[in-house]
C-alpha positions as CSV (number, residue, x, y, z in Angstrom):
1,X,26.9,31.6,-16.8
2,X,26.4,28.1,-17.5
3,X,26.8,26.9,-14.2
4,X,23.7,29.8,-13.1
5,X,21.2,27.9,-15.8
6,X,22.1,25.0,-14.7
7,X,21.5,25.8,-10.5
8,X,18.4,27.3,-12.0
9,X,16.9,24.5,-13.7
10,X,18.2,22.4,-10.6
11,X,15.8,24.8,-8.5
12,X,13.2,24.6,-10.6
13,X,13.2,21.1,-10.7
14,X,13.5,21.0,-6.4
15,X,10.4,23.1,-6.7
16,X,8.6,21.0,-9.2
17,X,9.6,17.5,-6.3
18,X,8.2,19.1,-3.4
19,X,5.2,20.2,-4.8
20,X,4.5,16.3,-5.6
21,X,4.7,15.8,-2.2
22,X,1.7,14.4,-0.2
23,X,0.7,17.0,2.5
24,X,2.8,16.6,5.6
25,X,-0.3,15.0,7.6
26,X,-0.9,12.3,5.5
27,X,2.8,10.9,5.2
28,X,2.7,9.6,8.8
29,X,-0.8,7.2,7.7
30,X,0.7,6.5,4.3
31,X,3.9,5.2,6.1
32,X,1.7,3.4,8.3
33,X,-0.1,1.9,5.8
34,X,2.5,0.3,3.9
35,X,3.8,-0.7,7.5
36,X,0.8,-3.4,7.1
37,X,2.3,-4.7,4.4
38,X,5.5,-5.9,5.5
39,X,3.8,-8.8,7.3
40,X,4.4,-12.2,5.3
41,X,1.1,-13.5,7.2
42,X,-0.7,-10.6,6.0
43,X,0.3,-11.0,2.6
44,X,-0.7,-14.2,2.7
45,X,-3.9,-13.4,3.8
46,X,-4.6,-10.5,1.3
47,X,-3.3,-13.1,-1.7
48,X,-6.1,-15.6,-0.3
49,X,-8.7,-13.0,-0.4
50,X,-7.9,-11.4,-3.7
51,X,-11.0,-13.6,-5.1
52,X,-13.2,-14.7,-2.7
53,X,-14.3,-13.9,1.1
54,X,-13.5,-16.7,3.9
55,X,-14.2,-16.9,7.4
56,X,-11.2,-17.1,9.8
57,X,-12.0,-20.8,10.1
58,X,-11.1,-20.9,6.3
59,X,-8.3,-18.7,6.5
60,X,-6.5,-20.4,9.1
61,X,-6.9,-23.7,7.5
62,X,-5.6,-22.7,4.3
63,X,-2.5,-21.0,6.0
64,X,-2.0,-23.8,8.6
65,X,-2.1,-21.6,11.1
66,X,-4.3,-21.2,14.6
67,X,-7.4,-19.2,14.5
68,X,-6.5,-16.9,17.0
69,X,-3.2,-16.0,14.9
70,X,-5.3,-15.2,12.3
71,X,-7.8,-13.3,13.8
72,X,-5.1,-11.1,15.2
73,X,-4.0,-10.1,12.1
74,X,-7.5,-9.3,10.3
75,X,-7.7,-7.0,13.3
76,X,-4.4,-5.4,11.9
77,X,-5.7,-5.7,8.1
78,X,-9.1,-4.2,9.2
79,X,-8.1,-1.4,11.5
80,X,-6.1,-0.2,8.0
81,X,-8.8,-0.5,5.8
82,X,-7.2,-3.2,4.2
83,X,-10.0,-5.8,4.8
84,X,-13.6,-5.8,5.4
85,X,-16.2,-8.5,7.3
86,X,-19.6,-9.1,6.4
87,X,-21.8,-11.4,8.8
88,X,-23.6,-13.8,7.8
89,X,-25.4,-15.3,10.5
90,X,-23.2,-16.5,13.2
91,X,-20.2,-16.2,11.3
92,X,-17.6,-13.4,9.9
93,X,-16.5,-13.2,6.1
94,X,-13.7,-11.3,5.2
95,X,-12.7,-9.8,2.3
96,X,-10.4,-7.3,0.7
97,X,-11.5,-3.8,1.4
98,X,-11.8,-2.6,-2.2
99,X,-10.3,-2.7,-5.9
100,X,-7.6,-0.2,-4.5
101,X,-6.2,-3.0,-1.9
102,X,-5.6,-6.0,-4.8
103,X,-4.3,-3.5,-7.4
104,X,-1.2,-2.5,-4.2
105,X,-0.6,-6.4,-3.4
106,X,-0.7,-7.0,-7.1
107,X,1.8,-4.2,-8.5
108,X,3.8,-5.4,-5.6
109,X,3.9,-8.9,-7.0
110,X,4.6,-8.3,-10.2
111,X,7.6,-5.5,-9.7
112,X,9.3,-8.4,-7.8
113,X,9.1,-11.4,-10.0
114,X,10.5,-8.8,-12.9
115,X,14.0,-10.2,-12.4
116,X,12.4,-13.9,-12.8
């Protein structure tokens, strides 16, 4: 009988898991999502933008790295909602999207330097 409570409970719980699930149509733009994040160059570029908006000029200097580099991958970072521009006059300024954005690169940052 024990063994009956216990696939019960077992079921239960099963239940309880899949119900937390998001619906199946968003899992596919959630995975992609956190696809954007597994791009060092990105990372970098939401950790310079976590305080301040730049212009690619700024961004690329601060990275080292060609404009056109960069530019590519505020494409990427904007197309995901990750970043936002504002114009000001001739030129672009980027910065992070919303509060939602540095609280994800954030959490990240701290759950890996917990072993340091």
């Amino acid at each position: 009988m024990g063994t009956t409570s216990t696939h019960s409970e077992h079921k239960v719980l099963m239940e309880q898991a899949v119900k937390n699930l998001p619906p199946e149509e968003k899992v596919m733009p959630l995975a992609d999502f956190f696809k954007v994040f597994g791009d060092s160059t990105r990372l970098k570029i939401i950790g310079i933008l976590r305080h301040t908006s730049l212009s690619v000029c700024c961004i690329a200097d601060c990275l080292g790295m060609e404009q056109s580099a960069i530019s590519h991958q505020l494409k990427v970072l904007r197309n995901n909602h990750i970043v936002k521009v504002e114009k000001k006059g001739k030129q672009s300024f980027y910065s992070l999207d919303d509060l939602h954005v540095e609280l994800l690169y954030q959490m990240g940052l701290e759950h890996i330097m917990e072993d340091d």
